[in-house]
C-alpha positions in Angstrom: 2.0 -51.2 11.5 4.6 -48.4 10.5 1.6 -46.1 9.5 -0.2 -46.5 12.9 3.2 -45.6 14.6 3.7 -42.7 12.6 0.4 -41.9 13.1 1.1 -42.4 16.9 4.0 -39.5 17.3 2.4 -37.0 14.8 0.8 -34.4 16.8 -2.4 -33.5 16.1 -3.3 -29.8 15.1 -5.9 -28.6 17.3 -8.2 -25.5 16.8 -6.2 -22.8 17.5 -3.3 -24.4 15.2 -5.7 -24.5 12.2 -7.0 -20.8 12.8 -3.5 -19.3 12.8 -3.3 -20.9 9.6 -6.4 -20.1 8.3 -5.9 -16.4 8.8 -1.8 -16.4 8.0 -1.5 -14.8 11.8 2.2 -14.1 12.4 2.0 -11.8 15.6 4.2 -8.7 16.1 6.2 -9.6 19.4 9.0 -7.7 19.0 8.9 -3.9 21.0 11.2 -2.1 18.6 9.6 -3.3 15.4 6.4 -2.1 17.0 7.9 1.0 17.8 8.8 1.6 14.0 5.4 1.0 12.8 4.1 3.5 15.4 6.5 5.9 13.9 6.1 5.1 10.6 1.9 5.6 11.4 2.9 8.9 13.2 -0.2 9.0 15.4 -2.0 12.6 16.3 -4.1 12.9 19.8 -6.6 14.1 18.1 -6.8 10.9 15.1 -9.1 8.1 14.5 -7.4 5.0 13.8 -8.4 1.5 12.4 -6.2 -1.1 13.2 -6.4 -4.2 11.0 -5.7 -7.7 12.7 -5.2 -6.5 16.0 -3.9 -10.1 17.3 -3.1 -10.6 20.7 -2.9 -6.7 21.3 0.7 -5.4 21.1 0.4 -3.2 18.8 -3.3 -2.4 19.6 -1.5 -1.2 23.2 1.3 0.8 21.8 -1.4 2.8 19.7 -4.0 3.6 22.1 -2.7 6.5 24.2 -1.4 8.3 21.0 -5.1 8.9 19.6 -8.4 10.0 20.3 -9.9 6.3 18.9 -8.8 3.3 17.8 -11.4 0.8 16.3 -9.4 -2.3 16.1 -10.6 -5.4 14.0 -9.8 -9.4 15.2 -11.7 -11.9 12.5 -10.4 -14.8 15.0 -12.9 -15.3 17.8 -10.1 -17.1 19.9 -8.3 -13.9 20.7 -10.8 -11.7 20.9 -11.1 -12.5 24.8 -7.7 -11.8 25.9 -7.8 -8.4 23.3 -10.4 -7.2 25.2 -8.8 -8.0 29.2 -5.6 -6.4 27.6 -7.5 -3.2 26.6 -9.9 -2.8 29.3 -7.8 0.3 30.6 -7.9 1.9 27.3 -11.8 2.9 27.3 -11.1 4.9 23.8 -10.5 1.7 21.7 -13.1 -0.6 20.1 -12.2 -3.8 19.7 -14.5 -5.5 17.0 -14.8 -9.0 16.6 -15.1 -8.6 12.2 -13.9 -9.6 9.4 -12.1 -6.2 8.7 -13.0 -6.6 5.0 -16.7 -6.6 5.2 -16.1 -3.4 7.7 -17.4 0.0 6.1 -14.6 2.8 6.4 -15.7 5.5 8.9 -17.5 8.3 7.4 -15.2 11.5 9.3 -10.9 11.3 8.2 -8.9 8.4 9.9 -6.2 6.9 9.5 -5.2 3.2 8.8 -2.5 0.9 10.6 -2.1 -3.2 11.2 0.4 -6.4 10.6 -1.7 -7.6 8.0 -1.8 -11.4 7.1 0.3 -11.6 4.2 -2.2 -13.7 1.5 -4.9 -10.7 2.4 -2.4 -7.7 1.6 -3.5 -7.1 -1.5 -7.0 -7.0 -0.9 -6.6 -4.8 2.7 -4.5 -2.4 0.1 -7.5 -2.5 -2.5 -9.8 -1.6 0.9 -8.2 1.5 1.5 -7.5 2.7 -1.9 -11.5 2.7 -2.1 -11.8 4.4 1.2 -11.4 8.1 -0.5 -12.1 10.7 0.5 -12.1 9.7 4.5 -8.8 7.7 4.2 -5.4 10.1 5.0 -3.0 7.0 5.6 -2.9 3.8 5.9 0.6 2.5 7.4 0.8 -1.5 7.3 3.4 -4.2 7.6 3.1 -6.6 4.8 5.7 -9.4 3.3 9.2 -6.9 2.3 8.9 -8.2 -1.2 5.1 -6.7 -1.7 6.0 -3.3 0.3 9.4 -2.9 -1.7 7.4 -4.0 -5.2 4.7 -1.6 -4.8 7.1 1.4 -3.7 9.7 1.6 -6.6 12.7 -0.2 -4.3 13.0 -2.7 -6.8 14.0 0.2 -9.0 10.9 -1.0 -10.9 7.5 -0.2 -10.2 3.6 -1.4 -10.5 0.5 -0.6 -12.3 -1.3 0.0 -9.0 0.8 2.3 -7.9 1.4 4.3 -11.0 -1.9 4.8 -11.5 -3.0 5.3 -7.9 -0.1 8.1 -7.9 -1.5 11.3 -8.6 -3.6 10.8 -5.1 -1.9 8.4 -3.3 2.0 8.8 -2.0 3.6 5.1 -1.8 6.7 5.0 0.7 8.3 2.0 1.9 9.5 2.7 6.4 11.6 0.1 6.8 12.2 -3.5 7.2 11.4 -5.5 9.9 13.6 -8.9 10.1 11.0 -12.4 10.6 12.7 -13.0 13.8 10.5 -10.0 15.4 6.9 -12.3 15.2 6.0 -15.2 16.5 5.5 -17.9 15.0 8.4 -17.1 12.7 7.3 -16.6 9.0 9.7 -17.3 6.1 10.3 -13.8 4.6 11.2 -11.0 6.3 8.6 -8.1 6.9 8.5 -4.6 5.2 6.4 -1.2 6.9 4.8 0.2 3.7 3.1 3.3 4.0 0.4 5.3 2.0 -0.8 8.4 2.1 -3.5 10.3 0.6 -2.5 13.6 -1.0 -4.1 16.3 0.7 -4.5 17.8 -3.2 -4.2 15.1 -6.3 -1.4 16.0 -8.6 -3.9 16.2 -11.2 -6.9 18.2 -10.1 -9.1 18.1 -13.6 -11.6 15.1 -13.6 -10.8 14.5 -17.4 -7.3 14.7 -16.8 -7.3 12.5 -14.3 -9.0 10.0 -16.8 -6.7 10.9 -19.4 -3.7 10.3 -17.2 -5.9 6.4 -15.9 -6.5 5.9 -19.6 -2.5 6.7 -21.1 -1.0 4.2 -17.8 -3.5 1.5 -18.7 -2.3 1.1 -22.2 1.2 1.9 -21.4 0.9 -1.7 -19.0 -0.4 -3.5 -21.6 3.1 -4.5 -22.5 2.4 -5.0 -26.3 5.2 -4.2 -28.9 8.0 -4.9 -26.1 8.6 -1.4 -25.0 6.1 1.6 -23.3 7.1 3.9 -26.7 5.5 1.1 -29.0 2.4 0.6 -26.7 1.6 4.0 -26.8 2.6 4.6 -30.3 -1.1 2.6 -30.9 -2.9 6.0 -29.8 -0.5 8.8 -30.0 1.7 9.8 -33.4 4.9 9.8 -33.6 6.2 13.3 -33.2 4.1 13.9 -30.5 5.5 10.7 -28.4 9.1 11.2 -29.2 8.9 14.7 -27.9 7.1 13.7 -24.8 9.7 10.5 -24.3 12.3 13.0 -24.5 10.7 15.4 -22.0 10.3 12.6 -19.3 14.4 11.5 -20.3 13.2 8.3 -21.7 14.6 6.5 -24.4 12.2 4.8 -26.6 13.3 1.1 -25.9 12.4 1.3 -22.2 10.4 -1.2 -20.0 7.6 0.0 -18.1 8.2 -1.1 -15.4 11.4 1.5 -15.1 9.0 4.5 -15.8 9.1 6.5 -12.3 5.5 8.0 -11.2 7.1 11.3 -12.4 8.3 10.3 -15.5 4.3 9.1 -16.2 3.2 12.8 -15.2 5.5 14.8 -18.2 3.9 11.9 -20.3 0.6 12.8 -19.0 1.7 16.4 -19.1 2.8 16.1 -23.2 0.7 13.9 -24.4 -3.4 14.2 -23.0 -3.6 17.0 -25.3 -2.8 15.2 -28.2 -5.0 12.1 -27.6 -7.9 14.3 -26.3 -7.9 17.8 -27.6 -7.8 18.9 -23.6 -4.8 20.0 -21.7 -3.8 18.0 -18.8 -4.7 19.5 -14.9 -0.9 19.4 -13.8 0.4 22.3 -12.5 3.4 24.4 -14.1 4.8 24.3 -10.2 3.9 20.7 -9.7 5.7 20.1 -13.2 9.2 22.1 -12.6 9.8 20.2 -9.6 9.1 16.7 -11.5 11.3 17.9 -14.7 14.0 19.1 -12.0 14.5 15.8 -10.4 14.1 13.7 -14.0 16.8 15.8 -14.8 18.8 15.1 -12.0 17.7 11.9 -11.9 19.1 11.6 -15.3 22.9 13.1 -15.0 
């Protein structure tokens, strides 16, 4: 009898309940949060955005007069509806009712933006790092752990974006409280942004590799320390001299290696493991020894 009455008073989740859930929808309802991503997205009238997980709109709304197009993407077939009666005055935005993954990137430059469901951030991050050479930015508000994780807040930072580095610019824009989305998640939110170099950092092809190739093993973490990972390929002498280039000391984590500490690496070392010399600049590589240096006082 209990169990009937508890079954009784529990209320029952109806559609819409499970398809918030489903797609991890916490929607941006806040007006100055959505002004900071705006800024953050910096927005040309002559652009072509894609907005991922447009929601009920809000966002979608604050974009469209600040671009030429805006394709936005809505996997849930609820909202899709009340997207399109909210943007019927904007006849410049697209709203598509698609699973934004399975979408193909646009084939002319555009830019990225969206408050992305937190369990697909990683994959929505993988979509754009595949959508060279078209992609310039992509500007999205993930979980503040993921966007200050991938950006070096920590005062750590990731193989992704290590390796993705020499092309792609990681910055985190901010933090955006949980109390500005509804319903209320349990972490706060953080406005990561990427941007594609208009020039990589490395411009060779097989320095590029070289530089993929050195960060790879460097992750691997074997022998406790980045000097004894990468003492497997490269001698001695060579690696000390390099380690003391980047101002590294040979007992160091990974993890606390700075992009620019990787490119001296890069810089010393690909000519020792391949016989070529790397594709970074002498200008490029002042300015990185200038602020290890600095960096390092």
């Amino acid at each position: 009898m209990a169990r009937n009455r508890h079954r009784l008073h529990t209320p029952r989740r109806t559609e819409r309940d499970r398809a918030r859930r489903a797609y991890g929808q916490n929607f941006l309802v806040d007006p100055g949060a959505v002004a900071r991503v705006v800024r953050a997205a910096r927005p040309g009238p002559g652009d072509l955005l894609v907005e991922v997980g447009a929601g009920k709109g809000v966002l979608t709304e604050a974009l469209a007069p600040r671009c030429r197009e805006l394709i936005s993407y809505e996997i849930d077939r609820h909202l899709i509806p009340g997207l399109r009666e909210r943007l019927a005055r904007y006849p410049r935005v697209r709203v598509m009712h698609q699973d934004f993954l399975a979408a193909a990137p646009p084939r002319e430059p555009f830019a990225l933006v969206g408050n992305v469901p937190y369990a697909r951030t990683a994959e929505i991050v993988a979509w754009a790092l595949r959508a060279a050479p078209q992609l310039t930015s992509a500007t999205l508000l993930t979980q503040a752990e993921y966007a200050r994780k991938r950006t070096g807040d920590y005062g750590r930072w990731s193989l992704l974006t290590v390796r993705s580095w020499p092309e792609v610019e990681w910055r985190l824009c901010g933090r955006v409280p949980r109390a500005a989305f509804r319903p209320v998640p349990a972490v706060d939110g953080g406005i990561l942004r990427l941007t594609r170099r208009p020039r990589p950092l490395l411009t060779d092809p097989a320095a590029r590799s070289a530089y993929a190739d050195l960060v790879e093993l460097g992750f691997t973490g074997l022998g406790g320390s980045l000097h004894a990972s990468l003492r497997r390929t490269c001698p001695a002498p060579a690696l000390n001299r390099a380690f003391r280039a980047a101002g590294l000391g040979r007992e160091v984590v990974v993890a606390y290696v700075t992009p620019e500490q990787w490119l001296i690496l890069a810089q010393e070392l690909t000519e020792v493991v391949t016989g070529t010399r790397s594709g970074v600049s002498k200008e490029l590589m002042v300015r990185v020894k200038s602020r290890v240096d600095s960096s390092n006082l």
